[in-house]
C-alpha positions as CSV (number, residue, x, y, z in Angstrom):
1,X,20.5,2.7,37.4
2,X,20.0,1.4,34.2
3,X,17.2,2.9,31.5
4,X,14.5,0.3,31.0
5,X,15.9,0.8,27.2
6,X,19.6,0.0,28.0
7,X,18.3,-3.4,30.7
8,X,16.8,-4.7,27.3
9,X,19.3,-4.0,25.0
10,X,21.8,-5.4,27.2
11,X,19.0,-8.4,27.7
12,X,18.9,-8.7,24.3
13,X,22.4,-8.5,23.1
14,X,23.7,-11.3,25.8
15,X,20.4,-13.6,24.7
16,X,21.4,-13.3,20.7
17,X,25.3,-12.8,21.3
18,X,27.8,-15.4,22.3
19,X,30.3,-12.7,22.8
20,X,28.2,-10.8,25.5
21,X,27.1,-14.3,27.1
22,X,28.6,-15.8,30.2
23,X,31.5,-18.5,29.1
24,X,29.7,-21.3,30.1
25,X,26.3,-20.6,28.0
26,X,28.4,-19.6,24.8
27,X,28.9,-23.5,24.8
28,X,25.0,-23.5,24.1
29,X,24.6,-20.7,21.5
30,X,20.9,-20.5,20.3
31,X,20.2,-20.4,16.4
32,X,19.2,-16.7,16.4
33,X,23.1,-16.1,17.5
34,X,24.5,-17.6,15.0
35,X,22.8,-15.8,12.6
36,X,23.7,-12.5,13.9
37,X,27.0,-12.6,14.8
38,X,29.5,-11.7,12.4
39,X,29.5,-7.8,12.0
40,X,31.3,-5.4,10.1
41,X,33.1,-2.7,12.2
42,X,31.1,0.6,11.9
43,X,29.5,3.7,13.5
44,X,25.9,4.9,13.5
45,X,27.5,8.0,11.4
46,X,28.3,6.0,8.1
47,X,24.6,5.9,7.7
48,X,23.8,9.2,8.1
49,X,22.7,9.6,4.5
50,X,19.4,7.8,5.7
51,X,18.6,10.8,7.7
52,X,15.4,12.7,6.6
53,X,11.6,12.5,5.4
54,X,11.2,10.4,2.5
55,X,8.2,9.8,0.6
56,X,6.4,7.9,-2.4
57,X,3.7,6.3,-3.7
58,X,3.1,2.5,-5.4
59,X,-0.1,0.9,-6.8
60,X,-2.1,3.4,-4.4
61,X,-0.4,2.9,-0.9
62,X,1.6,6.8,-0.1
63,X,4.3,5.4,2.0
64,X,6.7,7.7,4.4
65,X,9.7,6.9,5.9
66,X,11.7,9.4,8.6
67,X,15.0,8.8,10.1
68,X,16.8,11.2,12.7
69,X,20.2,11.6,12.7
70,X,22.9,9.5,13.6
71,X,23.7,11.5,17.1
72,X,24.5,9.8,19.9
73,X,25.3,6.8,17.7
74,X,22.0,5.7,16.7
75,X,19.1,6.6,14.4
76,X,15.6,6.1,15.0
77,X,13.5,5.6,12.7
78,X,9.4,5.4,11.6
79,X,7.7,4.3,8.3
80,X,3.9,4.4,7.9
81,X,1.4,3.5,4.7
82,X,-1.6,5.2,3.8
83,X,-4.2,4.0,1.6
84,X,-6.8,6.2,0.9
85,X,-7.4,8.3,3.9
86,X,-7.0,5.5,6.4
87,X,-3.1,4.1,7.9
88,X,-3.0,0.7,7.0
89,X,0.7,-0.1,8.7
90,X,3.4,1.3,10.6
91,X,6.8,0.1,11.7
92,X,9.2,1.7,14.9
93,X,13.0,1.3,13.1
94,X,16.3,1.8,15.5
95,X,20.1,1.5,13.8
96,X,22.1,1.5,17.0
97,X,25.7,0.3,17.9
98,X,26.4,-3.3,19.4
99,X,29.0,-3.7,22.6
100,X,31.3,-5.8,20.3
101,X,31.5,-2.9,18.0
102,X,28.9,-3.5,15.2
103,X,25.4,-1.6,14.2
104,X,22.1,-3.6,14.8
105,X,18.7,-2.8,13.4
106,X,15.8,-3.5,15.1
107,X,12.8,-3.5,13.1
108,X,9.0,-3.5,15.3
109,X,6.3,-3.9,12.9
110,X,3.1,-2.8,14.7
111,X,4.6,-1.4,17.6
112,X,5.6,-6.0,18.2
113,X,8.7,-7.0,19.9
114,X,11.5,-5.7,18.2
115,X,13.7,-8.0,15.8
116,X,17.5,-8.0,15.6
117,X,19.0,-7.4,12.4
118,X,23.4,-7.3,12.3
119,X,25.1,-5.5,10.1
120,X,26.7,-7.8,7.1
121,X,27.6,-5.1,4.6
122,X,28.3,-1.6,4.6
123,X,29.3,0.7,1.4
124,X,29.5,4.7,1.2
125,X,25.3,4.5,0.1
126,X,24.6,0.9,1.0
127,X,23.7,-1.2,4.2
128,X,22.7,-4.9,4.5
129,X,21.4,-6.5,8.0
130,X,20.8,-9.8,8.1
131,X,18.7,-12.4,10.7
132,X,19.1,-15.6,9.2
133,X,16.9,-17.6,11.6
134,X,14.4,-15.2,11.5
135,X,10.8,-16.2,9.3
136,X,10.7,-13.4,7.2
137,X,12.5,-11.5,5.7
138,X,15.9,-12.7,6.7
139,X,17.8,-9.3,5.2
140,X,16.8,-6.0,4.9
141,X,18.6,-3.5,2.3
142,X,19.3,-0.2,2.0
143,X,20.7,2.0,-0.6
144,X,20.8,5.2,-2.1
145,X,20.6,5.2,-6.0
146,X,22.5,7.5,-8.5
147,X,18.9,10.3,-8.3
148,X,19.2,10.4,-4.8
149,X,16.0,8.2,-4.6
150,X,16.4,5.8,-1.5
151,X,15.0,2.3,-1.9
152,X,14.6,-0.1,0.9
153,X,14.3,-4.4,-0.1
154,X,13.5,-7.2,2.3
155,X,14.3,-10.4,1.4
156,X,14.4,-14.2,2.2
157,X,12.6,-17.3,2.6
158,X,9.0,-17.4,3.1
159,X,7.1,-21.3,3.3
160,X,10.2,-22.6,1.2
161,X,9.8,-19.8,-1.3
162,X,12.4,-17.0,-2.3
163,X,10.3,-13.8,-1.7
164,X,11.4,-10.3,-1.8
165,X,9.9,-6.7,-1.8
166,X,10.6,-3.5,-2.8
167,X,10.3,0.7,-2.2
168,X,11.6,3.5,-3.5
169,X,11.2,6.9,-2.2
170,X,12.1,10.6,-2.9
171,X,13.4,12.8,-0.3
172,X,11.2,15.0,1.3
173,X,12.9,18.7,1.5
């Protein structure tokens, strides 16, 4: 029997994924689909440079951000912010390979349902995902800069404005 994990993964994946849908309902593929659906080809292992404790700090708010390791062809991830002596957010992260071959990440701010995120680019210290019908943000970037310093940028659309934010942080030895 399946884990309640894998039921809604696979739940998830048909809902979102023309290719994992029945024929006839591919005919009738919802918006969040479409915007999800063209991968690049890649394993969990290509981002294993996101693995570790990374910290910083920005106008007052100590942020931390942990990824595990790419075993078993996913990595799961948790940032948290800190302001003062009291938690002020905190996000559950998962990178994790699709049926059709791609990576998905699934970002759950506040422990909510988790959003979909494909793949859309994929260099040797960068990774895009991308949800174009979802409010905000509609990408999320990663990327490891020439210091070793990872930074992490959402951006998109927010009430018919271009908005984006950024983070850089050290990593934690």
């Amino acid at each position: 029997m399946l884990s309640l994990h894998a039921r809604l993964t696979l739940f998830l994946l048909a809902t979102l994924h023309p290719s994992c849908a029945p024929a006839a309902a591919a005919a009738e593929t919802p918006p969040a689909a479409a915007a999800i659906s063209a991968r690049p080809i890649a394993d969990a292992s290509r981002l294993a440079w996101l693995q570790g404790r990374w910290v910083g700090s920005s106008d007052g708010m100590d942020m931390e951000e942990h990824w595990t390791s790419s075993a078993g062809g996913a990595l799961i991830g948790m940032h948290k912010d800190v302001r003062g002596a009291r938690m002020t957010s905190f996000e559950f992260l998962r990178i994790e390979s699709a049926p059709e071959g791609g990576l998905v990440y699934f970002a759950s701010p506040r422990s909510a349902a988790a959003t979909p995120f494909a793949l859309v680019e994929l260099g040797d210290r960068r990774a895009v995902f991308e949800n174009k019908a979802h409010d905000f943000p509609q990408r999320i970037l990663y990327w490891l800069d020439a210091e070793e310093a990872l930074h992490a940028k959402v951006e998109g659309t927010l009430r018919g404005s271009l908005r984006s934010e950024e983070w850089a942080w050290k990593k934690q030895r």
